[in-house]
C-alpha positions in Angstrom: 0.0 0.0 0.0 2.4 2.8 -0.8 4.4 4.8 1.6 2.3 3.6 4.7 -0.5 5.5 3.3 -4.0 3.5 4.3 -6.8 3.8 1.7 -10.4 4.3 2.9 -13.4 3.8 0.7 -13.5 7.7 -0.7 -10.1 7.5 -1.7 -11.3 3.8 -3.7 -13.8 5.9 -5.0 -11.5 8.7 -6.1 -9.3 6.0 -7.7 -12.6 4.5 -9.6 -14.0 7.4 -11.5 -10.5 8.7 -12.4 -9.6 5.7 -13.8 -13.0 5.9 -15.8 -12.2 9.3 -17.0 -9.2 11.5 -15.8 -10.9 14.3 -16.9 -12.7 15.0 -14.4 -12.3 18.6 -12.7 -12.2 18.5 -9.2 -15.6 19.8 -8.8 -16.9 16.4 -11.2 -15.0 14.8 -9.3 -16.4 15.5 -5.6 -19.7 15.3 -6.9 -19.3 11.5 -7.7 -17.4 11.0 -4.6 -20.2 12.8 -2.2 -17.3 15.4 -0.9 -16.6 19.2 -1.2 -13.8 20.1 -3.9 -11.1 21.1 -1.2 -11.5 17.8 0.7 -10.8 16.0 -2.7 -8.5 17.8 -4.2 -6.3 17.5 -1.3 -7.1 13.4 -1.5 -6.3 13.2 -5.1 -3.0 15.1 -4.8 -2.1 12.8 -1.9 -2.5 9.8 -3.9 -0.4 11.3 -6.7 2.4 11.6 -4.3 1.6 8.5 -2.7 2.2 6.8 -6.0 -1.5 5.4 -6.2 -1.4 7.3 -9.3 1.1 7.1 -11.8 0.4 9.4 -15.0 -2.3 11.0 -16.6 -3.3 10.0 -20.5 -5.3 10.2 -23.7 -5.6 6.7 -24.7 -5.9 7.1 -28.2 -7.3 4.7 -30.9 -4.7 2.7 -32.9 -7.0 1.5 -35.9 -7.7 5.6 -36.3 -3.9 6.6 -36.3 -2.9 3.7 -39.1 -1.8 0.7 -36.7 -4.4 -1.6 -38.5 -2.7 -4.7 -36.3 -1.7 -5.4 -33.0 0.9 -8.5 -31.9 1.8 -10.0 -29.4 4.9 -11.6 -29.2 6.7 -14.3 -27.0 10.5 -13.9 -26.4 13.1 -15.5 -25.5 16.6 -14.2 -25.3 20.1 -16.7 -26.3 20.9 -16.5 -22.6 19.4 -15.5 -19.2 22.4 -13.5 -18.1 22.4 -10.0 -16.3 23.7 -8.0 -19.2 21.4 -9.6 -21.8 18.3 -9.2 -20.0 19.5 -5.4 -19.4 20.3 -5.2 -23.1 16.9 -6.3 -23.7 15.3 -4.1 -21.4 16.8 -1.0 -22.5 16.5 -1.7 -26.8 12.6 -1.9 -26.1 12.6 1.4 -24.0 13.5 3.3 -27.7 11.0 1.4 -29.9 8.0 3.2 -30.7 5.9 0.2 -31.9 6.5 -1.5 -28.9 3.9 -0.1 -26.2 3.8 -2.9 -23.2 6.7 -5.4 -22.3 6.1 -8.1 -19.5 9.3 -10.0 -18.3 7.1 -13.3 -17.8 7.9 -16.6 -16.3 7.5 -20.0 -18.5 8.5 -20.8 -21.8 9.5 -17.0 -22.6 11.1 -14.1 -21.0 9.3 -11.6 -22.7 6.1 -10.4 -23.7 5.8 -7.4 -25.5 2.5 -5.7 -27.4 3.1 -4.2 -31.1 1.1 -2.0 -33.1 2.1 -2.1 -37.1 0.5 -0.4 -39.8 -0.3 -3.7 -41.8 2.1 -7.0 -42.4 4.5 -5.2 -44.4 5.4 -3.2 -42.1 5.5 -5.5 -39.1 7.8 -7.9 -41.0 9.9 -4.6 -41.6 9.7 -3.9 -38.0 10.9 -7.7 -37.0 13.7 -7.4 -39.7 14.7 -4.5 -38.7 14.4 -3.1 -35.3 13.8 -6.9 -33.1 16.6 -8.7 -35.8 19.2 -5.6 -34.8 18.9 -7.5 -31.0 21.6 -9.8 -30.7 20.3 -11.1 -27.1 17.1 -12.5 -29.0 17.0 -16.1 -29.3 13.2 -16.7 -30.4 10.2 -15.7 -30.7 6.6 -16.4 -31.2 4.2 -13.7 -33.1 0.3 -13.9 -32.2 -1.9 -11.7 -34.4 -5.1 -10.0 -32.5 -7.5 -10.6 -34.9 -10.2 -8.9 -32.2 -9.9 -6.9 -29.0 -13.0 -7.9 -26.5 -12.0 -5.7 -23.6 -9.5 -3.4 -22.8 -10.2 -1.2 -20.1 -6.7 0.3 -19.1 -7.4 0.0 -15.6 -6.9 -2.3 -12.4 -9.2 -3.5 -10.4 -10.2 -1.2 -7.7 -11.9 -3.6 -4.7 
C-alpha cells in the first residue's frame, strides 16, 4: 500500500472514477465521490504523491492513427544473463511500436504488445528493429484478430 499510506473507501472511489475518465475537474469529481472540492483535491494530490497514481493520458485509438494490427509476441533471449536481459530491457525502451513489455515466467522471458501499420510493415519492424537484437533467441508472433476488452485499468476492490 504505498508509503504507509492507508486507503479508505473515498479514496477507492476517487481512484474509480479517475480511472474511468481523468478528466474530471475537481468539482466532477467531488460530486461522484459525495465530498466538497477542497476535501478532494487534497485526497487526489495525496495519492499522486503517494504513488497510487502514476500518470495521466489520452488513450488514443490505434486503428484511427494507421496501426491496423496489434501482436503480441513471446520472447526469448540466447541467454538469461544479467547483461542480456538489461540489453533487452533498455532496446525496447526506444522502440515506438512497442507499447507494453512483461518479463514473464514459462517458456518465454518476454512479452511485449506491437502496433504495425499492416504485415508489411511489421515484417519490416521484425527485420529490422527486433533482428538488430543480438540477445534475441526466439520468438513467437500472435496476431489479434479482435480486441473484446481493454479497459486500461486495475481492479479497484
Amino acid at each position: 500500500m504505498g508509503n504507509g499510506y492507508k486507503l479508505d473507501d473515498t479514496d477507492y472511489r476517487i481512484l474509480r472514477e479517475l480511472q474511468k475518465n481523468s478528466q474530471l475537474t475537481v468539482k466532477e469529481l467531488a460530486q461522484k465521490v459525495h465530498l466538497s472540492p477542497s476535501p478532494t483535491f487534497e485526497r487526489q494530490k495525496r495519492l499522486e504523491r503517494e504513488g497510487f497514481i502514476t500518470r495521466y493520458m489520452a488513450v488514443v485509438d490505434s486503428e484511427k492513427v494507421g496501426n491496423g494490427i496489434m501482436v503480441l509476441c513471446n520472447i526469448r533471449l540466447k541467454q538469461h544473463s544479467e547483461e542480456m536481459i538489461q540489453q533487452f530491457i533498455d532496446a525496447v525502451q526506444d522502440i515506438d511500436e512497442i507499447t507494453e513489455c512483461f518479463n514473464t515466467s514459462g517458456d518465454y522471458d518476454f512479452m511485449i504488445k506491437v502496433y504495425a501499420r499492416d504485415m508489411h510493415a511489421y515484417q519490416q519492424f521484425m527485420q529490422h528493429k527486433l533482428g538488430a537484437m543480438s540477445c534475441l533467441g526466439s520468438l513467437h508472433s500472435v496476431f489479434v484478430m479482435a480486441e473484446t476488452k481493454n479497459t486500461h485499468g486495475v481492479a479497484i476492490l
